[in-house]
VOTI-526749 format. One record per residue: chain; x, y, z of N, C-alpha, C in turn. Coordinates in nm, 2 decimals, padded with zeros to 4 digits. Atoms other than C-alpha are relative to their C-alpha. Example, Ala and Ser with C-alpha at 12.3 -4.5 7.8 and 13.67 -1.06 7.14 Angstrom:
! VOTI-526749
+--------+--------+--------+--------+--------+--------+--------+--------+--------+--------+
! lumlum !     nX !     nY !     nZ !    caX !    caY !    caZ !     cX !     cY !     cZ !
+--------+--------+--------+--------+--------+--------+--------+--------+--------+--------+
!      A !  00.09 ! -00.12 !  00.00 !  01.23 ! -00.45 !  00.78 !  00.09 !  00.12 !  00.00 !
!      A ! -00.09 ! -00.11 !  00.00 !  01.37 ! -00.11 !  00.71 ! -00.08 !  00.11 !  00.08 !
+--------+--------+--------+--------+--------+--------+--------+--------+--------+--------+
***
This chain:
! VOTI-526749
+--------+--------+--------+--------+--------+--------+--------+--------+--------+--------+
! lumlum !     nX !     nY !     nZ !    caX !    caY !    caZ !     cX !     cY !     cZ !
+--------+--------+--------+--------+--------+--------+--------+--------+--------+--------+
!      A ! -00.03 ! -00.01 !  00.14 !  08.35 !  11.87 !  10.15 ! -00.11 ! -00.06 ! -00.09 !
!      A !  00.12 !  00.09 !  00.07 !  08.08 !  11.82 !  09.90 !  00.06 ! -00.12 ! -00.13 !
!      A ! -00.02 !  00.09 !  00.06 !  08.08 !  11.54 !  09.67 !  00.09 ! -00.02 ! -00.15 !
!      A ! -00.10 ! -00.05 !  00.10 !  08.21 !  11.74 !  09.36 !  00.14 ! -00.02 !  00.02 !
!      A ! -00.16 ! -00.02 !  00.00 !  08.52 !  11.83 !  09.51 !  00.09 ! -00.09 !  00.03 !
!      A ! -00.06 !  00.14 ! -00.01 !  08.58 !  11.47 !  09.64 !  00.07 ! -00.07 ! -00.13 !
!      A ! -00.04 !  00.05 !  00.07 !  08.57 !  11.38 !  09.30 !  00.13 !  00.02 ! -00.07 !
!      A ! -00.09 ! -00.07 !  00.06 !  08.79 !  11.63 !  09.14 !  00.14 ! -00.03 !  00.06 !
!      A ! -00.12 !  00.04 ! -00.07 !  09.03 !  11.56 !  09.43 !  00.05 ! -00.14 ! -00.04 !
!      A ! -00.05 !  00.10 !  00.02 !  09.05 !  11.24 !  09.37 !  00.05 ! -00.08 ! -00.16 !
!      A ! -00.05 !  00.01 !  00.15 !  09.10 !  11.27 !  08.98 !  00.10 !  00.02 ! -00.03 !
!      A ! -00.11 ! -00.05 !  00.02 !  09.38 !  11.45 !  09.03 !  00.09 ! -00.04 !  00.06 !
!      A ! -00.12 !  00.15 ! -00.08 !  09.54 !  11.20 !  09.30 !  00.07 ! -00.11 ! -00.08 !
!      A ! -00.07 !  00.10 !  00.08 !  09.53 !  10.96 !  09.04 !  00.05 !  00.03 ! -00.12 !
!      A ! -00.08 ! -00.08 !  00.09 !  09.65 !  11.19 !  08.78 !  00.17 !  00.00 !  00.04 !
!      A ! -00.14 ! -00.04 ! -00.11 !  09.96 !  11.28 !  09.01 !  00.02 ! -00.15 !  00.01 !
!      A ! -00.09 !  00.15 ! -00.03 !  10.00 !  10.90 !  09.10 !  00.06 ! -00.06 ! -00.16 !
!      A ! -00.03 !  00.09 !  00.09 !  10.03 !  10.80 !  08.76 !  00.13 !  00.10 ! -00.05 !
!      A ! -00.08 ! -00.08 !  00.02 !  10.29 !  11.09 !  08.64 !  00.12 ! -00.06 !  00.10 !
!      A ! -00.12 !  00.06 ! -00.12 !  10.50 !  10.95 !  08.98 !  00.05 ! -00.14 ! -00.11 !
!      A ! -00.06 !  00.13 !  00.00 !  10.50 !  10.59 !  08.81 !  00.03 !  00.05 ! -00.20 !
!      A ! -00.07 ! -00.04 !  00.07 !  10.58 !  10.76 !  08.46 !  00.13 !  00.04 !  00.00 !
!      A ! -00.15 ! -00.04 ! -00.02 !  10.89 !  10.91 !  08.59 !  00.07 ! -00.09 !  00.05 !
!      A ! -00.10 !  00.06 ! -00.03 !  11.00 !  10.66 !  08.78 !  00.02 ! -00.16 ! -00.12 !
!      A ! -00.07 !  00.11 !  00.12 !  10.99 !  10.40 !  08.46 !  00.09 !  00.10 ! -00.10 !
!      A ! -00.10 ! -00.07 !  00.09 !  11.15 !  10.64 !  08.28 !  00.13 !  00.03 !  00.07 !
!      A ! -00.16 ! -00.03 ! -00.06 !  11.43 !  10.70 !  08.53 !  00.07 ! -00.14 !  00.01 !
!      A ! -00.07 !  00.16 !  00.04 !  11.48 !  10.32 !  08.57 !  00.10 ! -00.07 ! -00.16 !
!      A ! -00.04 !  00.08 !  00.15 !  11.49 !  10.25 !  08.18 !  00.10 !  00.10 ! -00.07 !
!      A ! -00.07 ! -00.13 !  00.09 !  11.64 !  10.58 !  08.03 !  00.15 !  00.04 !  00.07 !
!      A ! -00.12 ! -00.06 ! -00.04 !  11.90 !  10.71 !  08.26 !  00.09 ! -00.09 !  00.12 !
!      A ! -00.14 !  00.03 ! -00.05 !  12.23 !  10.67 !  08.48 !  00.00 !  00.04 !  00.11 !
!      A ! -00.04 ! -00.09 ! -00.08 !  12.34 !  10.74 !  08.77 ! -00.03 !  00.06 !  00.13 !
!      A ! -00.01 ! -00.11 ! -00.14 !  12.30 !  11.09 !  09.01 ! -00.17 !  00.03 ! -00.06 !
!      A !  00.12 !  00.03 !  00.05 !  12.00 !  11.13 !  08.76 ! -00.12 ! -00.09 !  00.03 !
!      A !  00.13 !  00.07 ! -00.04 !  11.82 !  10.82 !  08.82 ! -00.03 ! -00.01 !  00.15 !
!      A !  00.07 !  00.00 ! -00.14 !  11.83 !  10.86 !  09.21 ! -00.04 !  00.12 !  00.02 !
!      A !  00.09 ! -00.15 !  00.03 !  11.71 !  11.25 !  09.16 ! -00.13 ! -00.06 ! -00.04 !
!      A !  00.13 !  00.07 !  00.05 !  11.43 !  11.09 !  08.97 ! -00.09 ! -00.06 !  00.07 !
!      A !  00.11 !  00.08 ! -00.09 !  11.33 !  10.82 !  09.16 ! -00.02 !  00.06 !  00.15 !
!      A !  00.06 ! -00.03 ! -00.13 !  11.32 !  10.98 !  09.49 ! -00.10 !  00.16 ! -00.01 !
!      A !  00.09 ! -00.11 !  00.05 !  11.13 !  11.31 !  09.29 ! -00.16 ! -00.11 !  00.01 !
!      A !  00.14 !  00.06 ! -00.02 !  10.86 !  11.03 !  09.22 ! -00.03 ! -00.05 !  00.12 !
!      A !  00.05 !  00.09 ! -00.11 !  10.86 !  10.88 !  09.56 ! -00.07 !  00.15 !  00.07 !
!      A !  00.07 ! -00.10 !  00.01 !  10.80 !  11.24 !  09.65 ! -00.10 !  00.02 ! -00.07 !
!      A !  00.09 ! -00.02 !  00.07 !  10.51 !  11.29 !  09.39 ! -00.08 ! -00.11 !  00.06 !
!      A !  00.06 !  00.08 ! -00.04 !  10.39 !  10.95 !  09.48 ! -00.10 !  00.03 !  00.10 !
!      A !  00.07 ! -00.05 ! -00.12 !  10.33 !  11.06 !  09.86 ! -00.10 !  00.12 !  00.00 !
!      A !  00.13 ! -00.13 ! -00.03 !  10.13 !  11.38 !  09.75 ! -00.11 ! -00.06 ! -00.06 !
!      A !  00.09 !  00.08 !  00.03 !  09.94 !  11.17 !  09.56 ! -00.13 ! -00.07 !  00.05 !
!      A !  00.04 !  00.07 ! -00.11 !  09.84 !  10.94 !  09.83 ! -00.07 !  00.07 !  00.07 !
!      A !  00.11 ! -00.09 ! -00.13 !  09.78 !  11.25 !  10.07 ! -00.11 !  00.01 ! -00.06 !
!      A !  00.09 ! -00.06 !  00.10 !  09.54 !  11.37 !  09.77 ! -00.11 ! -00.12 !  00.01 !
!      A !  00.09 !  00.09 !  00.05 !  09.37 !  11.05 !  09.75 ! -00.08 ! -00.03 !  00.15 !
!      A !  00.02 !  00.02 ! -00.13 !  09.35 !  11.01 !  10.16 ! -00.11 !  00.10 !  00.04 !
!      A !  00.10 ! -00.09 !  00.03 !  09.17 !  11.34 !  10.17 ! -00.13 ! -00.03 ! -00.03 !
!      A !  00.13 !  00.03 !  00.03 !  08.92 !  11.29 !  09.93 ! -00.08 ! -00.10 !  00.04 !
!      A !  00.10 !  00.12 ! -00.07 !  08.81 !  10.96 !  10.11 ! -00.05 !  00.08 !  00.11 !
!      A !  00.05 ! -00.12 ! -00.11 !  08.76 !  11.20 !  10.43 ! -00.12 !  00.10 !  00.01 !
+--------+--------+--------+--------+--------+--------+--------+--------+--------+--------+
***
């Protein structure tokens, strides 16, 4: 993978990681419930592609 796409890949890991830790302060602070465990396990999901994304571009 050339160096470009490392980068891009890994801009968009930390794009996607930060969107995970947006939602899951917002599910904490904002909501209730069936909601907030929908939420937070959506970011724990987002989180982990994140991660792959970032694991990748080190590779």
């Amino acid at each position: 993978m050339d160096p470009m796409t490392k980068m891009w890949l890994s801009l968009i890991a930390m794009l996607i990681m930060g969107l995970s830790v947006f939602l899951i302060t917002f599910a904490r602070s904002k909501t209730k419930g069936l909601l907030k465990a929908v939420l937070s396990i959506l970011a724990f999901v987002i989180m982990l592609v994140g991660l792959l994304g970032g694991v990748v571009s080190i590779m």
